[in-house]
HTML snippet that shows the backbone in 3Dmol.js (N, CA, C, O; Angstrom):
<script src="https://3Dmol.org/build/3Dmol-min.js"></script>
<div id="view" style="width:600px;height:400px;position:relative"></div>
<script>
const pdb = `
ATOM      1  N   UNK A   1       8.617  -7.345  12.494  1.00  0.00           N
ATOM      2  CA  UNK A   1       8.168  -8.600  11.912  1.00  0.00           C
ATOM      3  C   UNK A   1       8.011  -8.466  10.396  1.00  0.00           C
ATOM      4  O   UNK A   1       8.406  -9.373   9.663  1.00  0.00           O
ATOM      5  N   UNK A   2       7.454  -7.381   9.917  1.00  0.00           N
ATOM      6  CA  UNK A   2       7.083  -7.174   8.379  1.00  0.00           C
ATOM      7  C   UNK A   2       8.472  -6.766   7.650  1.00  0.00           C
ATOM      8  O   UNK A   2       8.434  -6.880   6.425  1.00  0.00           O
ATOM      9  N   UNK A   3       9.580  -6.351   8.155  1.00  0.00           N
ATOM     10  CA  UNK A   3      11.016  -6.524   7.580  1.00  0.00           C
ATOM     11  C   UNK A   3      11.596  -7.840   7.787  1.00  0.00           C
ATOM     12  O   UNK A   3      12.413  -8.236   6.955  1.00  0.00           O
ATOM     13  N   UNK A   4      11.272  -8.618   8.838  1.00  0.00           N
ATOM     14  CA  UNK A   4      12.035 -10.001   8.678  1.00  0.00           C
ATOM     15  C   UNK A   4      11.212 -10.815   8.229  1.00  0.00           C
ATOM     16  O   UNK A   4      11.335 -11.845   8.892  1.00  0.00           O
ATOM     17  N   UNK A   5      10.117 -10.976   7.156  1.00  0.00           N
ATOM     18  CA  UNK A   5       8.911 -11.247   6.043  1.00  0.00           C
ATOM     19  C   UNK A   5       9.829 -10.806   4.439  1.00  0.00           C
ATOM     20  O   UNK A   5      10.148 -11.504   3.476  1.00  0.00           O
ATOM     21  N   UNK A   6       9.959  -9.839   4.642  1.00  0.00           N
ATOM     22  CA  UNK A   6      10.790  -9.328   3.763  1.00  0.00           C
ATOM     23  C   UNK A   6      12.420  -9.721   3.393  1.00  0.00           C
ATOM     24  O   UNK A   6      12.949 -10.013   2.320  1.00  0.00           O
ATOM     25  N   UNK A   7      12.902  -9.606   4.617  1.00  0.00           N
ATOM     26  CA  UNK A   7      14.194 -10.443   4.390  1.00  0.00           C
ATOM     27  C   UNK A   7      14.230 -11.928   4.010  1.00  0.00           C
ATOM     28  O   UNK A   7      14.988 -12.374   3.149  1.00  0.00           O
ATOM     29  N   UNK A   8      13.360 -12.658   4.709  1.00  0.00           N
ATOM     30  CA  UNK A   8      13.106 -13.995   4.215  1.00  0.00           C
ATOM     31  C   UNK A   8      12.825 -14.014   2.685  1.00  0.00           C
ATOM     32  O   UNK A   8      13.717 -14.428   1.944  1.00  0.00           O
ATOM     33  N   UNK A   9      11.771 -13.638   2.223  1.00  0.00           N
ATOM     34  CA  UNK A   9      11.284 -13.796   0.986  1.00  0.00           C
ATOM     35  C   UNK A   9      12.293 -13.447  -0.017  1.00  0.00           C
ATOM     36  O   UNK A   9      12.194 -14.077  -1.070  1.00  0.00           O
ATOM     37  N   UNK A  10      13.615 -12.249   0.095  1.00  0.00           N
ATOM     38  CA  UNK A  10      14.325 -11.702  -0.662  1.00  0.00           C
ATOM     39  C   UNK A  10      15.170 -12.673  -0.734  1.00  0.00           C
ATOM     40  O   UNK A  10      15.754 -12.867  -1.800  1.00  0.00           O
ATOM     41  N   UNK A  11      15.426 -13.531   0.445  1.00  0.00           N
ATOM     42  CA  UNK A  11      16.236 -14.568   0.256  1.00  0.00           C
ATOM     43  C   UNK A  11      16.071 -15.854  -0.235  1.00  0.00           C
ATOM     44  O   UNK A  11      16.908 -16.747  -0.365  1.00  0.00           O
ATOM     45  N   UNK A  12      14.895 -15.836  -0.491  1.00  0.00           N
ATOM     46  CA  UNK A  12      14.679 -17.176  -1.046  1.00  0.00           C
ATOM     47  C   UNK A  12      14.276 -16.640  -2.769  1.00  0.00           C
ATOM     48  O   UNK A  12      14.193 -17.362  -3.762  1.00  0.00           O
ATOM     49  N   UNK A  13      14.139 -15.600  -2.702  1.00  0.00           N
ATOM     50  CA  UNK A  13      14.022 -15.508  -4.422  1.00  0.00           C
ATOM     51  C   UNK A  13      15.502 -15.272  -4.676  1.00  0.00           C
ATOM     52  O   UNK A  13      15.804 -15.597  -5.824  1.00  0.00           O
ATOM     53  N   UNK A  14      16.454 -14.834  -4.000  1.00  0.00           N
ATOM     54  CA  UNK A  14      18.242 -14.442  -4.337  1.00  0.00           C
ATOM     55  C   UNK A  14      18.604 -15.942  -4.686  1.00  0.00           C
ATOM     56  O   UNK A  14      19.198 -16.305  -5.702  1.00  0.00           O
ATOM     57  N   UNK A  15      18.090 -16.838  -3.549  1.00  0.00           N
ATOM     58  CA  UNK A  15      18.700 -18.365  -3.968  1.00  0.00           C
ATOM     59  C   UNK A  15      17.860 -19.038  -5.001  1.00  0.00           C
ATOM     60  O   UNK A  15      18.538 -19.739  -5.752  1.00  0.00           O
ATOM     61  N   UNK A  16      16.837 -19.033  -5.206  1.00  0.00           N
ATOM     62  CA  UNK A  16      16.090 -19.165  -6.469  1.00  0.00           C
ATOM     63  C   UNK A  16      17.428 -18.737  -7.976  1.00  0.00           C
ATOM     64  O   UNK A  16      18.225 -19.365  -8.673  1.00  0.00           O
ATOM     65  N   UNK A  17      16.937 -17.231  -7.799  1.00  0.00           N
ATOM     66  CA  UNK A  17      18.148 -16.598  -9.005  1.00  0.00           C
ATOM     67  C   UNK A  17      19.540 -17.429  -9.528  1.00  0.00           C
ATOM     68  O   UNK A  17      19.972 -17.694 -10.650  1.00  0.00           O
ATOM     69  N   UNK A  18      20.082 -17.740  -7.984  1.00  0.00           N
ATOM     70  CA  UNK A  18      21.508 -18.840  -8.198  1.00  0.00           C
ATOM     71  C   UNK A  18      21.452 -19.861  -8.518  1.00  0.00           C
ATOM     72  O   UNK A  18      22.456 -20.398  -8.986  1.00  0.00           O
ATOM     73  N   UNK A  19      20.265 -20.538  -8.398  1.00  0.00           N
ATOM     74  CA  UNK A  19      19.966 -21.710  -8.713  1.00  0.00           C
ATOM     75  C   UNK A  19      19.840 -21.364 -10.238  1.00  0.00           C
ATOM     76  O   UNK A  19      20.907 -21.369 -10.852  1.00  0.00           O
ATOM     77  N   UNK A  20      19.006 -21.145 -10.759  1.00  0.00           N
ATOM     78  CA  UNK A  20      18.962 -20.646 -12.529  1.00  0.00           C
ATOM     79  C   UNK A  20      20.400 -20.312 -12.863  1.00  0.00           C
ATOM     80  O   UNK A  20      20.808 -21.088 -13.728  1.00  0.00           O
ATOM     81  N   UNK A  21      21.145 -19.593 -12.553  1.00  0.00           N
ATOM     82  CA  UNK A  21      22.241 -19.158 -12.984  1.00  0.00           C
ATOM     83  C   UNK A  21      23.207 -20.638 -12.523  1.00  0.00           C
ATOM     84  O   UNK A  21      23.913 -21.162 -13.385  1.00  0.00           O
ATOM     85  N   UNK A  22      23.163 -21.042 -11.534  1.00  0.00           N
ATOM     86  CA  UNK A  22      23.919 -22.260 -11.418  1.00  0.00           C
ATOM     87  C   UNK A  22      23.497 -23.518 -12.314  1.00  0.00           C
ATOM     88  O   UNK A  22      24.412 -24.340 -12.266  1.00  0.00           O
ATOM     89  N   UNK A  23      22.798 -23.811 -12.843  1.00  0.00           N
ATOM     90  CA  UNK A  23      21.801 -24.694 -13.739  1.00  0.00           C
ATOM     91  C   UNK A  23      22.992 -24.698 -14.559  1.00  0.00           C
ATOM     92  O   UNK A  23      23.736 -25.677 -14.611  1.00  0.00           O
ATOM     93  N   UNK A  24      23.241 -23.356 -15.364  1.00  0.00           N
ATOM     94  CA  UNK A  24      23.978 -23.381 -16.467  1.00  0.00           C
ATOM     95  C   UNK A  24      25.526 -23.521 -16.216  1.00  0.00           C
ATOM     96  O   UNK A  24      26.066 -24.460 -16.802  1.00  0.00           O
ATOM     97  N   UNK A  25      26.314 -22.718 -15.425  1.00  0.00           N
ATOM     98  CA  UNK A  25      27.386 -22.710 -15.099  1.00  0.00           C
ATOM     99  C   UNK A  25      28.302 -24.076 -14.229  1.00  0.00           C
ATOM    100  O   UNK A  25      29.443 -24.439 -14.518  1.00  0.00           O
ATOM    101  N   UNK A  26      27.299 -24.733 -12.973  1.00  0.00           N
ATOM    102  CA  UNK A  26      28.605 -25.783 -12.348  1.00  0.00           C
ATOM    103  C   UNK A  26      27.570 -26.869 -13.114  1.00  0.00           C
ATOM    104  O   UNK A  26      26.454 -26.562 -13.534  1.00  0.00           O
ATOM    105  N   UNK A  27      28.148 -28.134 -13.199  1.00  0.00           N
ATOM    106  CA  UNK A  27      27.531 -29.010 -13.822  1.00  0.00           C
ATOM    107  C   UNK A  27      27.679 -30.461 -13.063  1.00  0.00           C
ATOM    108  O   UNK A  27      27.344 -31.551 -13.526  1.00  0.00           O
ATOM    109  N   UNK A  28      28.304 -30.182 -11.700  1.00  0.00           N
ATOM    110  CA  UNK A  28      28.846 -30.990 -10.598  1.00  0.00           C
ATOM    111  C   UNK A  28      27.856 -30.944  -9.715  1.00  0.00           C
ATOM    112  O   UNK A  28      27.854 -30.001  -8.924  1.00  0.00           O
ATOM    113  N   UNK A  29      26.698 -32.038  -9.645  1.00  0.00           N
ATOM    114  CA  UNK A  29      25.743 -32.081  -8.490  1.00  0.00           C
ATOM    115  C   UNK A  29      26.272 -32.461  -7.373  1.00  0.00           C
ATOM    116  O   UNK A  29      25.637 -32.105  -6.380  1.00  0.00           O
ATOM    117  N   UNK A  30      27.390 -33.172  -7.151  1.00  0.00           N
ATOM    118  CA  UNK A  30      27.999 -33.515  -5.965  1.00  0.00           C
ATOM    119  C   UNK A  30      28.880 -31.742  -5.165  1.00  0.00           C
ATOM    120  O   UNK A  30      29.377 -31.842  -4.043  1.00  0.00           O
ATOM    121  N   UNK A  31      28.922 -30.650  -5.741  1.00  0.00           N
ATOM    122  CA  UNK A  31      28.939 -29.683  -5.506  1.00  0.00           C
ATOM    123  C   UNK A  31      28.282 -29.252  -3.705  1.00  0.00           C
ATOM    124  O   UNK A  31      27.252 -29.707  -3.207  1.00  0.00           O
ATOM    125  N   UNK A  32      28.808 -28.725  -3.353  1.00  0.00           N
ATOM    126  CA  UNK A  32      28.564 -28.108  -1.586  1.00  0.00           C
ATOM    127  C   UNK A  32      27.276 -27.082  -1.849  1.00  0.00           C
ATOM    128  O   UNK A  32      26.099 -27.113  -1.490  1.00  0.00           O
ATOM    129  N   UNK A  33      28.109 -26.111  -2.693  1.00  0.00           N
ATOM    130  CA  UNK A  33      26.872 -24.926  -2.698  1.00  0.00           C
ATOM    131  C   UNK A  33      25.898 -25.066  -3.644  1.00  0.00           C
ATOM    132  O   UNK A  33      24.901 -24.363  -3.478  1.00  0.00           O
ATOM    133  N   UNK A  34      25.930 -25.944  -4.798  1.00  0.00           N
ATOM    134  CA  UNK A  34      24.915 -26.259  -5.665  1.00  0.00           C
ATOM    135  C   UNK A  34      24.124 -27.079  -4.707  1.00  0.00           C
ATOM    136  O   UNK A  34      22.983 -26.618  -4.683  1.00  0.00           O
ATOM    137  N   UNK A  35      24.291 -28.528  -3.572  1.00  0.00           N
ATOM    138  CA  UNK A  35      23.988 -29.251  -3.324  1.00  0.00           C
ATOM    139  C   UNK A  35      22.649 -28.232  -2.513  1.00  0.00           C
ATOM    140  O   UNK A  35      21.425 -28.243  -2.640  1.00  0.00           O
ATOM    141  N   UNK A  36      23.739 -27.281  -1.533  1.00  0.00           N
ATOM    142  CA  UNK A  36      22.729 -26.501  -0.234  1.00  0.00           C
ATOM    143  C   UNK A  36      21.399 -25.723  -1.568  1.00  0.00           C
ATOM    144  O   UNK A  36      20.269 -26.194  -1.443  1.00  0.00           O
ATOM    145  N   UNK A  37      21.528 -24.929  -2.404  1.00  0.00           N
ATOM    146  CA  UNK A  37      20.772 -23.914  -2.880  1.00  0.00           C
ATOM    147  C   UNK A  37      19.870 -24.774  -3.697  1.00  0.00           C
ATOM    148  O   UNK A  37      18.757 -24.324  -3.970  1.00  0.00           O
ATOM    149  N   UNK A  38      20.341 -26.390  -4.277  1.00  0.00           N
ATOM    150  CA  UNK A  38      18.838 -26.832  -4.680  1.00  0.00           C
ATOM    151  C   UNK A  38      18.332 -28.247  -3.260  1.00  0.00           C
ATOM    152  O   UNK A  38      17.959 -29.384  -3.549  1.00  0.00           O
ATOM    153  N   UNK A  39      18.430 -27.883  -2.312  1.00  0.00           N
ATOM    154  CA  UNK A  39      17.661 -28.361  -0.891  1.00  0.00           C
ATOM    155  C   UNK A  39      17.198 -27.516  -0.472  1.00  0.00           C
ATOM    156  O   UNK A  39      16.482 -27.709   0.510  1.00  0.00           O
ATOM    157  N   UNK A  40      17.350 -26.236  -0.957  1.00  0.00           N
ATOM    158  CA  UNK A  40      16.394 -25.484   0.086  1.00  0.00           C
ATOM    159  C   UNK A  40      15.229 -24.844  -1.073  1.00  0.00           C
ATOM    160  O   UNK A  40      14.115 -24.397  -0.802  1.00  0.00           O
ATOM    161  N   UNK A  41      15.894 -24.963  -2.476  1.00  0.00           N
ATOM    162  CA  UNK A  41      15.121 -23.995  -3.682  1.00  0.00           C
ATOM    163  C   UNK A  41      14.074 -25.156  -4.304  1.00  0.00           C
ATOM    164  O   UNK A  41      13.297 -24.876  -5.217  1.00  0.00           O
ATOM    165  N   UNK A  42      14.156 -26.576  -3.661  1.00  0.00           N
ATOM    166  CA  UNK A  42      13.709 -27.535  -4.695  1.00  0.00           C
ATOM    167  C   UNK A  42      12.108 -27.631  -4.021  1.00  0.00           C
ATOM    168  O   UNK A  42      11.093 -27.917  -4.657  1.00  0.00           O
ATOM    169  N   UNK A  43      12.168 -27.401  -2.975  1.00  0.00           N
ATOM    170  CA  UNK A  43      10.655 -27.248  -2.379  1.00  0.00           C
ATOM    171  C   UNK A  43       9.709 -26.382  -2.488  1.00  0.00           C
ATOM    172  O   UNK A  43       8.581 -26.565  -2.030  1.00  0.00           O
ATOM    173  N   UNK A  44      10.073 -25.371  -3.095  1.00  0.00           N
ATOM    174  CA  UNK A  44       9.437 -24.285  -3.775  1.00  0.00           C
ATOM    175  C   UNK A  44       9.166 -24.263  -4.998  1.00  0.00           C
ATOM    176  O   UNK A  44       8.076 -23.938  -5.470  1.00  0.00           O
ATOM    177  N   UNK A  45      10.202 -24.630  -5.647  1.00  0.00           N
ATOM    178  CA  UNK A  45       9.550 -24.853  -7.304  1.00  0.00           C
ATOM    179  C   UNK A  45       9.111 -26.247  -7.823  1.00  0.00           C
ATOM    180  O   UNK A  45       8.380 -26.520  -8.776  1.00  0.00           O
ATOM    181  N   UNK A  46       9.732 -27.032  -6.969  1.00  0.00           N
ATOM    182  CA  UNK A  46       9.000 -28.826  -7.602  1.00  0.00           C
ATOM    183  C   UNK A  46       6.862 -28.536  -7.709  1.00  0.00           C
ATOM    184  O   UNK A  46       6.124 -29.120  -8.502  1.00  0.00           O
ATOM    185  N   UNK A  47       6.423 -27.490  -6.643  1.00  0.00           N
ATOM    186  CA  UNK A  47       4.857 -27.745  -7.111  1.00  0.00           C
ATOM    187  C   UNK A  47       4.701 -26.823  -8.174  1.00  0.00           C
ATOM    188  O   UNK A  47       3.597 -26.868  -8.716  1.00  0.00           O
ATOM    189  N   UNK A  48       5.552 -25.954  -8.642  1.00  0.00           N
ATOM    190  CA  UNK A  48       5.010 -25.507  -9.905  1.00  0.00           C
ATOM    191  C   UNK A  48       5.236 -26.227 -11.008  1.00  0.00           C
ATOM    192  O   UNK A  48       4.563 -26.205 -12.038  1.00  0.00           O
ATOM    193  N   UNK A  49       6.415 -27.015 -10.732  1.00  0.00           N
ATOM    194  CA  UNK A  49       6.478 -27.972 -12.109  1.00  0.00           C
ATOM    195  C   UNK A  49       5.805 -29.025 -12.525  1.00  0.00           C
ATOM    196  O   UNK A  49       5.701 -29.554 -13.631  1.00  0.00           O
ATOM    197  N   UNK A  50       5.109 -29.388 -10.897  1.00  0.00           N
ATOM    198  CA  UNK A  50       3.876 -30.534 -10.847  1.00  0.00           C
ATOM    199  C   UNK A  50       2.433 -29.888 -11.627  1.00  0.00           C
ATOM    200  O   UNK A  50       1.770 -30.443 -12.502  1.00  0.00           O
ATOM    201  N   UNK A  51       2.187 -28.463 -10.961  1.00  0.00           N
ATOM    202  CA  UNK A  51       1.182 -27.795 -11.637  1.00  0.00           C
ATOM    203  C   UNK A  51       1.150 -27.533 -13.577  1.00  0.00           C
ATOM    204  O   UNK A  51       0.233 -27.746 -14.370  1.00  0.00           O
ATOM    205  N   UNK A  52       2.642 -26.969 -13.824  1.00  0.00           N
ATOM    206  CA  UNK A  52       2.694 -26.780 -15.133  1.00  0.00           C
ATOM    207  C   UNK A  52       2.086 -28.561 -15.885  1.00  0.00           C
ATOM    208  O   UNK A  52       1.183 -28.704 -16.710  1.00  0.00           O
ATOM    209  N   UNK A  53       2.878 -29.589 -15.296  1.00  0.00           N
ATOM    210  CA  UNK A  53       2.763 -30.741 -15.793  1.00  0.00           C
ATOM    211  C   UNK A  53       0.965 -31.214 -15.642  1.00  0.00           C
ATOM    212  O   UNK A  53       0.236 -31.860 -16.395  1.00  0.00           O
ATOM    213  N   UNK A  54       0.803 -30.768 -14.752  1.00  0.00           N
ATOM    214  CA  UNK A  54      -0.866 -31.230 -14.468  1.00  0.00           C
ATOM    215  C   UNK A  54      -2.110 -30.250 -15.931  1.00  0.00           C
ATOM    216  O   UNK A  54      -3.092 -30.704 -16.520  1.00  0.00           O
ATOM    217  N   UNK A  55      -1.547 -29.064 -16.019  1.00  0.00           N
ATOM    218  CA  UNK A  55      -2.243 -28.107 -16.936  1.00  0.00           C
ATOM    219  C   UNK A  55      -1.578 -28.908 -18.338  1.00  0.00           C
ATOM    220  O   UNK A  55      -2.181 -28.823 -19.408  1.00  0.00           O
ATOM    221  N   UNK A  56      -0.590 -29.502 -18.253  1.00  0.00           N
ATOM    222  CA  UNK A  56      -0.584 -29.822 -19.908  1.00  0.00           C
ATOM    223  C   UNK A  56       0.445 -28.886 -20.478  1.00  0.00           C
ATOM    224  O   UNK A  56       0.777 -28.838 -21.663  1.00  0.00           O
ATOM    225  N   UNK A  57       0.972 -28.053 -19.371  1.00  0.00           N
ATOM    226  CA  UNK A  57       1.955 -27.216 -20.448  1.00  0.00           C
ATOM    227  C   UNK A  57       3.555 -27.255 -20.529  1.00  0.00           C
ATOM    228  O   UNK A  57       4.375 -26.813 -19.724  1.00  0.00           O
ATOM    229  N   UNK A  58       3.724 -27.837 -21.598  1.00  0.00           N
ATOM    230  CA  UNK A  58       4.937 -28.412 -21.675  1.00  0.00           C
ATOM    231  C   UNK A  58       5.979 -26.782 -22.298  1.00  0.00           C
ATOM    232  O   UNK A  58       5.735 -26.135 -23.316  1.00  0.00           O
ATOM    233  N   UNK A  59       6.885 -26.570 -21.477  1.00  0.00           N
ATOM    234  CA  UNK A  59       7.831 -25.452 -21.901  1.00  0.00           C
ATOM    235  C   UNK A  59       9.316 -25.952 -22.166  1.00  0.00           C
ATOM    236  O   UNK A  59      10.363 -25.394 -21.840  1.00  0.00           O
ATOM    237  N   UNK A  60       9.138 -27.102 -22.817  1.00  0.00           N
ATOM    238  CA  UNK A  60      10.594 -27.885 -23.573  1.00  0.00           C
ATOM    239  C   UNK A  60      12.131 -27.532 -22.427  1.00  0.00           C
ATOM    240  O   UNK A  60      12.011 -27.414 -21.207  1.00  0.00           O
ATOM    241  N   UNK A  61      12.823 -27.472 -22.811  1.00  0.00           N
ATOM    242  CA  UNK A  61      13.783 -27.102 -22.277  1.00  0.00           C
ATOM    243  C   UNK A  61      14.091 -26.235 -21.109  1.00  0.00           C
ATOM    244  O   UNK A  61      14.961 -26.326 -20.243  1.00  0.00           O
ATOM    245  N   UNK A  62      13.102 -25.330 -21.329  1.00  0.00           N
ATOM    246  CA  UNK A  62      13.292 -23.637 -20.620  1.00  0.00           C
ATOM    247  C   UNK A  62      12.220 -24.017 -19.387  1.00  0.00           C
ATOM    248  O   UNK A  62      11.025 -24.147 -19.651  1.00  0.00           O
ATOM    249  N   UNK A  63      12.680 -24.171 -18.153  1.00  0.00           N
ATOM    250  CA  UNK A  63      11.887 -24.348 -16.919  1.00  0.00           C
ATOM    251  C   UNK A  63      11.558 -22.906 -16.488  1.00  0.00           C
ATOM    252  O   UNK A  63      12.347 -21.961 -16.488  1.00  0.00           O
ATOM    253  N   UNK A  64       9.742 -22.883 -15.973  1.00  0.00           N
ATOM    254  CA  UNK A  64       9.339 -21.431 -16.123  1.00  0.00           C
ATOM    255  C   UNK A  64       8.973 -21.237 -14.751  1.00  0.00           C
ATOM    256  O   UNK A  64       8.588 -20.169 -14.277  1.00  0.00           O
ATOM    257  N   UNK A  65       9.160 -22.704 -13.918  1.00  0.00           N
ATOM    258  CA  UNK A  65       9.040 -22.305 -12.993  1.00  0.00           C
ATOM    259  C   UNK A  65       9.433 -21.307 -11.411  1.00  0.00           C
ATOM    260  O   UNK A  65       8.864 -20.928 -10.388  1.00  0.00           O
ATOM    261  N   UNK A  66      10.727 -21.241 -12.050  1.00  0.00           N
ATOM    262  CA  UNK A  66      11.347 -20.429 -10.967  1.00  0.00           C
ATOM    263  C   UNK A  66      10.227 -18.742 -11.186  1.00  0.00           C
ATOM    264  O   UNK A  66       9.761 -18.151 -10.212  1.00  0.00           O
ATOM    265  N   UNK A  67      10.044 -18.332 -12.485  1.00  0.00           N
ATOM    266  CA  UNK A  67       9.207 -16.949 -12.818  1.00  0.00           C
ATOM    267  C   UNK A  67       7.877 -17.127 -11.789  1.00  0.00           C
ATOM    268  O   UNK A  67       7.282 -16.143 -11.350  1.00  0.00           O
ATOM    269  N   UNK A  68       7.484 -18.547 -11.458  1.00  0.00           N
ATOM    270  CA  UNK A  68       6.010 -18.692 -11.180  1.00  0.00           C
ATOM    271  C   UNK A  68       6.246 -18.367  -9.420  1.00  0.00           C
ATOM    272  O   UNK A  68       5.401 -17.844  -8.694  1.00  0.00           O
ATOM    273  N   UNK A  69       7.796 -18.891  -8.943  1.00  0.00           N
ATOM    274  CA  UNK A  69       7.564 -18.994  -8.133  1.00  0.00           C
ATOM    275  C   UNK A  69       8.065 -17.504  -7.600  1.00  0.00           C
ATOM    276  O   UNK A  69       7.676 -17.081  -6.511  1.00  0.00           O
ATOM    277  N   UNK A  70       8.732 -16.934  -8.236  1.00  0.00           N
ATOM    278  CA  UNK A  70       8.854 -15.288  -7.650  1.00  0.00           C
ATOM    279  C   UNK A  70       7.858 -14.595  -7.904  1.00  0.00           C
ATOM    280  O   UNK A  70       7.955 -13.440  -7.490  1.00  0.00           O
ATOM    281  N   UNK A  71       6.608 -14.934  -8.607  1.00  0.00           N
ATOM    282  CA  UNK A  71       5.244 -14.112  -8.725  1.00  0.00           C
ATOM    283  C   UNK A  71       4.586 -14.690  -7.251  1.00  0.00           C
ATOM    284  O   UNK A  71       4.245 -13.769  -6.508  1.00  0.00           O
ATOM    285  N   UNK A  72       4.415 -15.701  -6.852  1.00  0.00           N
ATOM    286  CA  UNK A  72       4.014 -16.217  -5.625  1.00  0.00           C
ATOM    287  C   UNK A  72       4.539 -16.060  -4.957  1.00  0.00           C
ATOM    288  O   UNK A  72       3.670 -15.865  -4.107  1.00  0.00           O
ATOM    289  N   UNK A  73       5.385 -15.946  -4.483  1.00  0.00           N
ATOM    290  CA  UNK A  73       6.647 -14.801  -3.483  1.00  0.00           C
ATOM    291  C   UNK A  73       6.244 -14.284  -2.896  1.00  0.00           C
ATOM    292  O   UNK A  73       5.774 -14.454  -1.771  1.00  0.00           O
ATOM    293  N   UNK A  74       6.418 -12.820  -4.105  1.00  0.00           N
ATOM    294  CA  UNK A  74       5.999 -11.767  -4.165  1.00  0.00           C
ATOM    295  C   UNK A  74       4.328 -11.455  -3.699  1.00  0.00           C
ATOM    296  O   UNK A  74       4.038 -10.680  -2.787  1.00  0.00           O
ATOM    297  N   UNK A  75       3.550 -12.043  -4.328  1.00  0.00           N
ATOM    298  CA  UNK A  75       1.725 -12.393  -3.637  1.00  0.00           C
ATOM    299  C   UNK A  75       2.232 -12.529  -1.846  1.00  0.00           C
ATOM    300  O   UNK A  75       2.001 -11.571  -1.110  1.00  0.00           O
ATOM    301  N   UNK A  76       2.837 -13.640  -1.356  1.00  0.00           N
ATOM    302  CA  UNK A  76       2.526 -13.998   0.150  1.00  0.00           C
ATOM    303  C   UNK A  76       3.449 -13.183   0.626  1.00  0.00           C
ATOM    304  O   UNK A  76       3.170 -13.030   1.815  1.00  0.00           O
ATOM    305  N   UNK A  77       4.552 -12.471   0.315  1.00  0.00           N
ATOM    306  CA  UNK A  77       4.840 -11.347   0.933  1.00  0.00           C
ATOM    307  C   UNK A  77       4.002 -10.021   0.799  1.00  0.00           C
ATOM    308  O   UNK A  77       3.850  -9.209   1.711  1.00  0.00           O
ATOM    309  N   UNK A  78       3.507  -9.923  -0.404  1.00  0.00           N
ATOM    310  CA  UNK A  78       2.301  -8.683  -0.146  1.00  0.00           C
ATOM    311  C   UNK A  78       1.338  -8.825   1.191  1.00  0.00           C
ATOM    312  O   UNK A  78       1.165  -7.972   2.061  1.00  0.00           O
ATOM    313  N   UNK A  79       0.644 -10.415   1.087  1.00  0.00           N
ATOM    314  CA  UNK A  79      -0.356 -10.472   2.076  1.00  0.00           C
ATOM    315  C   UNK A  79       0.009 -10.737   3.306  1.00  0.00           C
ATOM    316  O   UNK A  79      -0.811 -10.680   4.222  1.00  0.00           O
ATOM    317  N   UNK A  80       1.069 -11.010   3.469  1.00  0.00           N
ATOM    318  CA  UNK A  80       1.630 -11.249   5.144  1.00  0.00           C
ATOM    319  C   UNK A  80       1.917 -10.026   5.562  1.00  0.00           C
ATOM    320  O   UNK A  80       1.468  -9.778   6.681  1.00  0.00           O
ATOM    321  N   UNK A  81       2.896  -8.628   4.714  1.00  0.00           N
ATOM    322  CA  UNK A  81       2.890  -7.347   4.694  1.00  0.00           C
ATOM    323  C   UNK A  81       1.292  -6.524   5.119  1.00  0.00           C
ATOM    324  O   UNK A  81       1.099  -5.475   5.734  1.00  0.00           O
ATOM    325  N   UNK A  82       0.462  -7.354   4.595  1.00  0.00           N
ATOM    326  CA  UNK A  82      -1.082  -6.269   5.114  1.00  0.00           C
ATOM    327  C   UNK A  82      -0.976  -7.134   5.906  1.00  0.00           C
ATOM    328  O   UNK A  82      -0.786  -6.315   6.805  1.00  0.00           O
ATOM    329  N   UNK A  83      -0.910  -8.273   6.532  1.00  0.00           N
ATOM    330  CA  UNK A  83      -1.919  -8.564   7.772  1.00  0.00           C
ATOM    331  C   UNK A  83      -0.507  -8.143   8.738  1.00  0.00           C
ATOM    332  O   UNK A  83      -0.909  -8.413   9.870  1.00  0.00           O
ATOM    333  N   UNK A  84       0.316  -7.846   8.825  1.00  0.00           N
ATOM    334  CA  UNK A  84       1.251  -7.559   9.896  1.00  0.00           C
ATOM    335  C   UNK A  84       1.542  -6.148   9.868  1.00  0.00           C
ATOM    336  O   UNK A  84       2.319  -5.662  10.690  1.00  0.00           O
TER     337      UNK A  84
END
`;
const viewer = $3Dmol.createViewer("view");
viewer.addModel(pdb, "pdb");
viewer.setStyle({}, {cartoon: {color: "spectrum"}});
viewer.zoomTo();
viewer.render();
</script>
């Protein structure tokens, strides 16, 4: 169970990563694999961007949320790792 915790989480920060890297590179939202990687990546980072926006902190251009959300990841895979 605590390796397939692990596999999950690695995979959702790998599609996170593509998503950032895809941001810049396809520019076609009607796209297949852009379409799948921000439906599954957009539910994870839309509350940090609600949070950044709620604190007041505006980071212009450069979205910081994907960083926030691989630190929180990383946290609920630590703690699911101790309790399992």
């Amino acid at each position: 169970m605590e390796r397939s915790v692990g596999i999950f989480i690695n995979l959702l920060e790998t599609l996170i990563l593509v998503r950032v890297f895809m941001s810049y590179i396809i520019r076609d939202l009607n796209n297949p694999v852009f379409n799948f990687v921000y439906q599954v990546t957009e539910p994870i980072l839309s509350p940090f961007r609600d949070l950044m926006d709620k604190l007041g902190i505006n980071t212009g251009m450069i979205d910081f949320s994907p960083l926030l959300a691989f630190v929180f990841l990383d946290l609920i895979s630590y703690i699911l790792r101790a309790i399992l």
